[in-house]
GUVODREN-211842 format. One record per residue (C-alpha): residue in three letters; x, y, z. Coordinates in steps of 0.02 Angstrom, whole numbers, plus 32768, in hexadecimal, padded with zeros to 4 digits. Last residue first. Example, Ala and Ser with C-alpha at 12.3 -4.5 7.8 and 13.67 -1.06 7.14 Angstrom:
<zakes>
ser82AC7FCB8165;ala82677F1F8186;
</zakes>
This chain:
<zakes>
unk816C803E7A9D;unk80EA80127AED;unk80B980047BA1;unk803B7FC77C2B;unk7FDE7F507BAA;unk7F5E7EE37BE4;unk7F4B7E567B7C;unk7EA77DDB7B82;unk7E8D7D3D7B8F;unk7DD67D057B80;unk7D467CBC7BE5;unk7C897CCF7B95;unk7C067CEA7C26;unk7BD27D947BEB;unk7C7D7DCA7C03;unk7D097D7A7C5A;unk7DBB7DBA7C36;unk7E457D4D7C67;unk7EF97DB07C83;unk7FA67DA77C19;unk80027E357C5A;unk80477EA87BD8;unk80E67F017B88;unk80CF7F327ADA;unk81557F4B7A4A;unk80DF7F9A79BD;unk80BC7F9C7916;unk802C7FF278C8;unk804E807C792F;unk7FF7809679CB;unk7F64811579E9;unk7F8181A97A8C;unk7EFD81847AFE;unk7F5681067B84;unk7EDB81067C2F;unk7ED4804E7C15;unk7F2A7FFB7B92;unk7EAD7F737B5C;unk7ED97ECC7AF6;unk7E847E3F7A90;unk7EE87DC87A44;unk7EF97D797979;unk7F737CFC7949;unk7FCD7D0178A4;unk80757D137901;unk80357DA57982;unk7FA07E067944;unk7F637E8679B0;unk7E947EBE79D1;unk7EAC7F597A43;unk7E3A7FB87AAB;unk7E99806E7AFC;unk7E3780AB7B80;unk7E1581687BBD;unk7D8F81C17B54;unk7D0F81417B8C;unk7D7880BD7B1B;unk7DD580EE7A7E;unk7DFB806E7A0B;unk7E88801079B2;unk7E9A7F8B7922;unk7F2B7F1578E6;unk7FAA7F467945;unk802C7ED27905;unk80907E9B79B8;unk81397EA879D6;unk813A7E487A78;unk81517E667B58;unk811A7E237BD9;unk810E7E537C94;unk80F97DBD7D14;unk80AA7E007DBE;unk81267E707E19;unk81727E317EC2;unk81B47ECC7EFB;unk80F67F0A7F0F;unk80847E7F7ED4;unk80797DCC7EB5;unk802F7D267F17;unk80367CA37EB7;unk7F9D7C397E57;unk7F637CCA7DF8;unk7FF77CBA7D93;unk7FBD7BF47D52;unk7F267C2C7D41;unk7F627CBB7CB3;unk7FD17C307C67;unk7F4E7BAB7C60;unk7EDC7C297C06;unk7F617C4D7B78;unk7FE47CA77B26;unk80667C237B25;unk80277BF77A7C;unk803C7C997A34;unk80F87C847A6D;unk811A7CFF7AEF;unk81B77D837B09;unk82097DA87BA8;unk82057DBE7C48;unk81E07E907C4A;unk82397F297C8E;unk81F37FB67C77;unk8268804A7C63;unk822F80FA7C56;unk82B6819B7C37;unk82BB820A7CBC;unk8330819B7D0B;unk83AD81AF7C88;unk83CD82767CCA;unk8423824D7D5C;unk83E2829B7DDC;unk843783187E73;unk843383B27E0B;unk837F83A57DB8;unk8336835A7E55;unk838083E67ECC;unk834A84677E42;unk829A84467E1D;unk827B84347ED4;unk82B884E27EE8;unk825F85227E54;unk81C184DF7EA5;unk81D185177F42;unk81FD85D47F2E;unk815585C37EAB;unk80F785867F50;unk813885E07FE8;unk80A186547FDC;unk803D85E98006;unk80A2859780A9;unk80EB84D98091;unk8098843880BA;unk80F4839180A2;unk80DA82D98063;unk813B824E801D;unk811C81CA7FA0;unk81C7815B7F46;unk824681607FA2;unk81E7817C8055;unk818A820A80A4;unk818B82A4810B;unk818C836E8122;unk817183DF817B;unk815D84AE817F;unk81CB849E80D8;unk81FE854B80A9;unk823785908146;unk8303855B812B;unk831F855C8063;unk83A284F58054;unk836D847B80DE;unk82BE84748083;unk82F3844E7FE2;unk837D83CD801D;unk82FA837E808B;unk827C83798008;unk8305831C7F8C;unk830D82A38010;unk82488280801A;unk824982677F66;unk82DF81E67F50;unk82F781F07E83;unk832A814F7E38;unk829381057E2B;unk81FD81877E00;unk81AB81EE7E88;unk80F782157EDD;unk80D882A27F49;unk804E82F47FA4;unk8040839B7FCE;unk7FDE84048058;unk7FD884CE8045;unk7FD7852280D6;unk7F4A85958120;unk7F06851B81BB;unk7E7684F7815E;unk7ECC84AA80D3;unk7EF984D5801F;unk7F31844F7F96;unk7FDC842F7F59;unk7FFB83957ED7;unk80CF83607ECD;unk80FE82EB7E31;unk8198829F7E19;unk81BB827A7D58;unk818081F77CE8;unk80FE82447C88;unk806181E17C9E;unk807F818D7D43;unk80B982247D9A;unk801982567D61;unk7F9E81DF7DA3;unk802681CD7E4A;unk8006829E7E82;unk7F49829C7E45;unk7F5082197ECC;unk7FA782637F45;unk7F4783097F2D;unk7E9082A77F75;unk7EA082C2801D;unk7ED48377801E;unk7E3783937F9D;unk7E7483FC7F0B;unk7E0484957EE1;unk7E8C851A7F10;unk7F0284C77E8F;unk7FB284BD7EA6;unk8038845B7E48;unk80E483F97E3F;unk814683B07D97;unk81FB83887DB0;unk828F83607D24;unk825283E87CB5;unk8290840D7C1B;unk8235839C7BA3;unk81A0839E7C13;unk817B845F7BBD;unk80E884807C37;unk803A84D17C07;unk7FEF84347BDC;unk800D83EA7C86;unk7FA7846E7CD4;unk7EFE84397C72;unk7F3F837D7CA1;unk7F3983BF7D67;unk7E8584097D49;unk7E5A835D7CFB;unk7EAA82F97D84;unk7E4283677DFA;unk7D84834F7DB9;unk7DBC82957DA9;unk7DFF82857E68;unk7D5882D47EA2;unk7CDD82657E3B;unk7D6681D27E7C;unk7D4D82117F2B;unk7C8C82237F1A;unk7C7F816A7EE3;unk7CE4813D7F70;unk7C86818C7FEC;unk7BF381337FAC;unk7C55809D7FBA;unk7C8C80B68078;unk7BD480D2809B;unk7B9A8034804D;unk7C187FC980A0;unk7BE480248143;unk7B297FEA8127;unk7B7A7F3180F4;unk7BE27F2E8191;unk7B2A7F4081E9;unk7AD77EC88190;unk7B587E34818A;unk7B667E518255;unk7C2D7E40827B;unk7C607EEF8269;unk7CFF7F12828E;unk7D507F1B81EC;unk7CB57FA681C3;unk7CC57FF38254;unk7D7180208219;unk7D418064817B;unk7CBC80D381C7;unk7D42811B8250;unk7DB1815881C6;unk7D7F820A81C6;unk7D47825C812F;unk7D78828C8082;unk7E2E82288073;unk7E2581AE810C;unk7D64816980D7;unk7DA5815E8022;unk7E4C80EA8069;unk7DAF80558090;unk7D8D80657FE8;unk7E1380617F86;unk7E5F7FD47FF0;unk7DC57F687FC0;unk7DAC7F837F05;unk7E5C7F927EAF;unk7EEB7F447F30;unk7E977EC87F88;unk7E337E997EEE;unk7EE17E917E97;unk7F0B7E1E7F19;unk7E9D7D9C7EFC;unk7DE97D5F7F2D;unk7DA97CE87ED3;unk7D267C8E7F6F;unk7D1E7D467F8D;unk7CB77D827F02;unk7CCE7E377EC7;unk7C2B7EA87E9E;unk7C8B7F347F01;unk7C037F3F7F8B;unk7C067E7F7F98;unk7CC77E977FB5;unk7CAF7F0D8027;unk7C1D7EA88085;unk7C997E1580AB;unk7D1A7E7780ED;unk7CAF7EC3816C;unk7C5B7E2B8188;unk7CF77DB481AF;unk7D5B7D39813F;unk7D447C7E8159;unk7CF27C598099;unk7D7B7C028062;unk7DAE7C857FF0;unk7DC97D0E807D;unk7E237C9980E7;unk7EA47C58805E;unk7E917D13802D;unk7EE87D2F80DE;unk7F677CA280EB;unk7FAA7CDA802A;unk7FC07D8C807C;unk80117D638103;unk80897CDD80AE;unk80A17D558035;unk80ED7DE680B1;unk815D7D6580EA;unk819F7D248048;unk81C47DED8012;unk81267E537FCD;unk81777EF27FCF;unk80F77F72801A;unk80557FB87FBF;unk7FFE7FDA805C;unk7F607FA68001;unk7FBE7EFA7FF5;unk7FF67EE380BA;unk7F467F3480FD;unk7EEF7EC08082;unk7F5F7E1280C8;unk7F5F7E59817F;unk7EA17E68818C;unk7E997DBC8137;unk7EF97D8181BD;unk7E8D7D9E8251;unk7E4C7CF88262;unk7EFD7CB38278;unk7F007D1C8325;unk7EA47C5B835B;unk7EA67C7C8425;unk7EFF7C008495;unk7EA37B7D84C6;unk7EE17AF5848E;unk7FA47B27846E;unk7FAB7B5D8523;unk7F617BFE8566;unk7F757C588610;unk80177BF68645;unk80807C7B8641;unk80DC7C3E85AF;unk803C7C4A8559;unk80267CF6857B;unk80CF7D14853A;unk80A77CB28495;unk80077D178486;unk805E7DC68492;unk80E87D908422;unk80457D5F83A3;unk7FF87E1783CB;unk808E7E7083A3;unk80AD7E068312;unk80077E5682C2;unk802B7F038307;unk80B67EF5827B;unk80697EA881F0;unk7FC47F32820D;unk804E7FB781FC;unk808F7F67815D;unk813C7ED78168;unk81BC7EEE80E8;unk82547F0E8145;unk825D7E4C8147;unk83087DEB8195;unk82D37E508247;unk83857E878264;unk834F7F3882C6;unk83B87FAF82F2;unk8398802F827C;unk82E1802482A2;unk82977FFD81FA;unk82407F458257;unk81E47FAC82C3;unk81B17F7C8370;unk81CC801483DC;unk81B37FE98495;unk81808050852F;unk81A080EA84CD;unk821B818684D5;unk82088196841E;unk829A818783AE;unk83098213836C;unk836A821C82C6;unk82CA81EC826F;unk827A81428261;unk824080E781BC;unk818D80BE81C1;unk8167802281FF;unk8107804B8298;unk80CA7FE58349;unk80FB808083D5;unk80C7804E8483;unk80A180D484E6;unk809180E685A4;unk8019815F85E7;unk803281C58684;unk7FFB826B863E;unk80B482AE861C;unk80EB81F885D5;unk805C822C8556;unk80B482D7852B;unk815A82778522;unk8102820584A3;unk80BC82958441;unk815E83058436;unk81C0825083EF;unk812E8223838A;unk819D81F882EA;unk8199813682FA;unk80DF815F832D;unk807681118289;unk804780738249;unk7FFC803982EE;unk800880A783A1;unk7FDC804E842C;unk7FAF80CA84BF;unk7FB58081857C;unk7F6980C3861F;unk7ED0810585B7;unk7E48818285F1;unk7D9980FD85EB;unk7D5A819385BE;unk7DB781FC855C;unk7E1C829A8591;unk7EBF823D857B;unk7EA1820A84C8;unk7E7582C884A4;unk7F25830E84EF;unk7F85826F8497;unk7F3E82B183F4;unk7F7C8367841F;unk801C831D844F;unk802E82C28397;unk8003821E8379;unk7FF281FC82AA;unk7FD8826A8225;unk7F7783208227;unk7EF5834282B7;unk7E6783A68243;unk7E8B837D81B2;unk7EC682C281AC;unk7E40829D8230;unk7EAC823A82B9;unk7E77818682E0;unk7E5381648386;unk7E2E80AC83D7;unk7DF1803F845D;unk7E1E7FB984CB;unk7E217F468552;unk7E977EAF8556;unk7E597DF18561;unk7EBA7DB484DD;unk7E207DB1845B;unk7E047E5B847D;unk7EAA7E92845D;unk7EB87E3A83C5;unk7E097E768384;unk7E3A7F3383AF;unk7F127F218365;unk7EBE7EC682DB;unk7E3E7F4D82AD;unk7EB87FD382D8;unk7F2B7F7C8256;unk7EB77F7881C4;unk7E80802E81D2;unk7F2E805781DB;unk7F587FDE8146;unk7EC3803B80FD;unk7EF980F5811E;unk7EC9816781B7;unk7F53812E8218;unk7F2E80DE82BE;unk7F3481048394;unk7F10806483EC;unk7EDA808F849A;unk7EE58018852C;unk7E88801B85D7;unk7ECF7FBD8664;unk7E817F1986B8;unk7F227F0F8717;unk7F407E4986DB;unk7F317EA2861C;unk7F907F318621;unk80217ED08672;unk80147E4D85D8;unk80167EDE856D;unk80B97F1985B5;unk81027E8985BB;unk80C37E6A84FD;unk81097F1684C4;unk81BE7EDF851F;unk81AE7E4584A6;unk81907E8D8418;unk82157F14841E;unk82977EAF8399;unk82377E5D8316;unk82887D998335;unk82097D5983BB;unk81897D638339;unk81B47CD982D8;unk81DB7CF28217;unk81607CA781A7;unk81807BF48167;unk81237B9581CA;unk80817C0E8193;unk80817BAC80F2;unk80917C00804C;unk81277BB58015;unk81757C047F72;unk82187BFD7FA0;unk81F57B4E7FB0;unk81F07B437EF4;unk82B67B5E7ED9;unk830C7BF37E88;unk829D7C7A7EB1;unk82F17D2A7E9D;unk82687D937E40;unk82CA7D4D7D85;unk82C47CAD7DA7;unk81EF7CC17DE7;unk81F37D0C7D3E;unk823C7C847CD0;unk81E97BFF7D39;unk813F7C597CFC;unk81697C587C42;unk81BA7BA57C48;unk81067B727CB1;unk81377B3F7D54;unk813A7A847D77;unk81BC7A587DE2;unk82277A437D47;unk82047AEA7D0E;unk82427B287DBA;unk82F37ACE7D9E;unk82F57B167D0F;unk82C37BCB7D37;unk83527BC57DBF;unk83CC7B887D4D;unk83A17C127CC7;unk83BE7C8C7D64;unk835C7D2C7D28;unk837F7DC87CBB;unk82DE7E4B7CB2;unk82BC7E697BEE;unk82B07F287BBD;unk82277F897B74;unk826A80487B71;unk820280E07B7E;unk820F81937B50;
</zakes>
């Protein structure tokens, strides 16, 4: 079941944003996301937080300054995802633009697993140039075997992550992660490609200090922001004021015409125009991409892609990284149908878990069968496929109110063996268990989230900003959203009325179409991937959005509930 209910805001706030020249509708939500005067809003990289203040960035720029007068060899060691692929890029062009020599691994995600581990360290150290120093980005806060294996071999590590940290940290260098438990960096926000990002700026400043730069000739890292603004969205992490001054920097760049080849071709590739750009194209066509090459292959295309700066070179990798997209999706659809096939045969009514295991899934792919379902019927979802190494590999997704990667570690410390490992966040975590572990799995995870849930989170809430007058509903409104920067934590404005459905239609077997009629006005509206019809009245929460087609501009209503 779900529930439309209104957010609360600061009425004060909203009016004293109204009079600075929000729309009521807009001031409303901006109230209601904790903005109560414009300049919370700034999008100017004076107000970001200075680097000096993430705790470890400084020891990582000694030590990178030291790499640098010795002439020494550095290898940045990613994750195979697109704020990995985003980071490495920035960590390579950063490094090269400070004077620092570099390369860069990125483990296959079947053959070498996640992040550094000692066997990754092993193959770093039998490359030539063999590296003094190994940088790892978005991943390593966990490497504690892999960084004392390095130490072994003579090579210092610097761990760049913002994962959160287990109950032991590595034996690095530096760690600069702003979800150490010691750290009082004001944003715990920052993405893997945010976090190498102020490495590189610390390292700057120090270099400066030392006389090697001064404001002049320093180099411009502002060229690599809009590698940090689509690393920081297809990350999906909270988009806090720092996190949207990146990412409003980097589209600045992208829609200005200043953004690199790589970039460039992808959005060419995904018949998206820059000089538009937003973050939903961050999000939908780029990210998507780029995370394809991680999920059937190895993520070395997508990266020399971002590096790329001949047009028709990135634009032969762009190509590549699409067709592997295409086949992903092909893939993805083949398995969401096997997983709905399985869904039929549950009773959701008394179930508070739903987890699966088909010998056909793709180990790349399960995550996302994993967040298409636990989309559709509101409980955490966990999607198993086989892997060469004979376990099975499963990838979460949860609901709020129910911490996935805690209720693995109850599952797996009451049932010691189960769980080989295991790893994750609130709301997506990952783990591989042994075959014939599965069913003693799944009623175990059944039970920890059964007994330590409440049973009203099972039960949908959106929560919307309100209701619109028709003539509120209209193209001003939609431009006047697309002019801030939203996203995770920071949730574009919801909707929500009791609309007259007025006629409905099936698109491609997956698509609701809607014409609604709202106080003797008529709108156009889709409910993607919504089958089931409406009644003829209906409490709807949308997002008011401009739909061009065949050169005709209108507002259209995208629903993302009903009620």
């Amino acid at each position: 079941m779900t529930r439309i209910l209104s957010r609360t805001y600061d009425p004060h706030a909203a009016e004293r944003l109204a009079r600075a020249g929000f729309l009521p509708p807009i001031a409303r939500a901006l109230a209601a996301r904790g903005i109560s005067e414009a300049s919370d809003l700034e999008q100017e990289w004076q107000g970001m937080i200075p680097p000096a203040m993430l705790e470890g960035t400084r020891e990582a720029a000694e030590r990178l300054a030291a790499a640098r007068e010795k002439g020494e060899h550095v290898t940045i060691v990613a994750d195979y995802d697109c704020d990995g692929a985003t980071a490495c890029t920035v960590g390579l062009r950063g490094f090269q633009m400070l004077g620092i020599s570099a390369s860069y691994f990125v483990p296959d995600r079947v053959v070498h697993g996640y992040g550094l581990t000692p066997n990754v360290v092993d193959i770093v150290a039998a490359r030539d140039p063999k590296p003094s120093l190994i940088v790892t980005v978005d991943n390593g806060i966990s490497s504690v075997p892999a960084v004392d294996r390095a130490r072994e071999l003579g090579i210092d590590v610097i761990v760049t992550d913002h994962h959160l940290p287990g109950p032991e940290l590595p034996r690095a260098v530096s760690i600069v992660n702003p979800n150490r438990a010691d750290s009082v960096f004001p944003s715990k926000n920052l993405a893997g490609v945010g976090v190498i990002y102020y490495v590189l700026l610390a390292l700057r400043a120090l270099l400066r200090e030392r006389g090697v730069y001064d404001a002049k000739t320093q180099p411009r890292l502002d060229q690599l922001v809009d590698f940090v603004a689509l690393g920081t969205v297809a990350d999906v992490v909270k988009l806090d004021k720092n996190n949207r001054i990146l990412v409003s920097q980097g589209l600045r760049r992208i829609r200005s015409g200043r953004t690199h080849a790589g970039l460039e071709a992808l959005f060419a590739i995904a018949g998206k125009d820059t000089h538009t750009a937003g973050v939903r194209d961050f999000g939908f066509a780029v990210a998507p991409r780029i995370n394809a090459a991680g999920r059937l292959g190895t993520m070395e295309s997508g990266i020399e892609c971002l590096l790329s700066d001949d047009p028709s070179r990135a634009l032969a990798f762009a190509d590549n990284l699409n067709s592997i997209n295409a086949e992903r999706r092909e893939l993805e659809g083949e398995m969401q149908q096997a997983a709905e096939a399985a869904l039929e045969a549950v009773d959701l009514d008394h179930r508070a878990t739903f987890s699966l295991y088909n010998p056909d899934f793709n180990e790349g792919v399960v995550g996302l069968v994993a967040a298409r379902l636990k989309e559709r019927i509101h409980r955490p979802v966990i999607a198993f496929a086989p892997t060469e190494n004979h376990e099975l590999k499963g990838s979460g997704r949860s609901i709020p109110g129910i911490h996935l990667r805690d209720m693995i570690d109850l599952v797996s410390k009451a049932l010691p063996g189960v769980v080989i490992r295991f790893g994750g966040h609130a709301m997506a975590a990952g783990l591989s268990i042994r075959p014939e572990s599965l069913k003693e799995f799944q009623e175990a995870f059944e039970e920890v989230v059964r007994t330590h849930c409440d049973a009203s989170v099972f039960e949908r809430v959106v929560l919307t900003d309100g209701g619109l007058a028709p003539d509120e509903i209209t193209e001003n409104l939609c431009t006047e959203i697309d002019r801030q920067i939203w996203g995770q934590g920071f949730e574009a404005p919801l909707f929500a009325n009791e609309f007259t459905v007025l006629n409905q239609t099936l698109l491609k077997d997956a698509h609701l179409k809607l014409q609604l009629g709202l106080g003797g006005q008529r709108f156009e509206g889709i409910f993607f991937r919504h089958r089931e019809p409406l009644p003829m009245q209906a409490k709807i929460a949308y997002r008011p959005a401009i739909n061009e087609y065949r050169g005709r501009r209108t507002v259209q209503l995208v629903a993302e509930a009903a009620e």
